[in-house]
N, C-alpha and C positions, 0 to 999 in steps of 0.2 A: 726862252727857258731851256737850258740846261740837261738831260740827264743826269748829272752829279748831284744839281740843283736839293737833292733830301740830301746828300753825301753830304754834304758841305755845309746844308743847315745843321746836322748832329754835330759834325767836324768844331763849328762854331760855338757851340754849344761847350762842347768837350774844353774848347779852349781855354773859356771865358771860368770854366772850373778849375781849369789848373791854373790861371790867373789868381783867382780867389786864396786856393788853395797855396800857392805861392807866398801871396801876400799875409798869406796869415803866419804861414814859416816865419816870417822876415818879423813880423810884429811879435810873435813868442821870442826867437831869440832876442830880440831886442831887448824884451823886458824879462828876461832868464841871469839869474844871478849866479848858475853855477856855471861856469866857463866852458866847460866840456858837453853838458848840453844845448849850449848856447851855438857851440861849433859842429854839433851834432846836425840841429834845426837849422844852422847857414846851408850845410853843406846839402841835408833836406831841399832846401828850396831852390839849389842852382840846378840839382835835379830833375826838379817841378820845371823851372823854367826852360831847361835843356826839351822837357816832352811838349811844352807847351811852343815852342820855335818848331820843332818837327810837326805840329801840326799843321802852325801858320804855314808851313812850305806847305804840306801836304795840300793843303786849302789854296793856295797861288796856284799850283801845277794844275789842280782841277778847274779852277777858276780859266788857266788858260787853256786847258784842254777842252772847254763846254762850248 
């Protein structure tokens, strides 16, 4: 076990939210009939997913640092 070992279970946790949270971006604009909110909520969720890839690293580097 770890030291990181709580780091990384929050870390995962946090992920699995912007996951969510992502996916639900992607399903509004999907189903958004005015165009410019639709590009609003895309550009929303590359964002999400940009925070949610900086975690996965953050989560590998501790992973290999434990």
């Amino acid at each position: 076990m770890s030291s990181y070992d709580p780091i990384i279970e929050r870390l995962a946790a946090i992920e699995e939210e912007l996951r969510d949270v992502a996916y639900e971006r992607l399903r509004a604009a999907i189903g958004e009939h005015d165009p410019d909110a639709a590009d609003a909520l895309a550009r929303e969720e590359k964002r999400v997913l940009q925070a949610r890839r900086a975690i996965a690293k953050a989560i590998g580097a501790l992973e290999a640092a434990g």
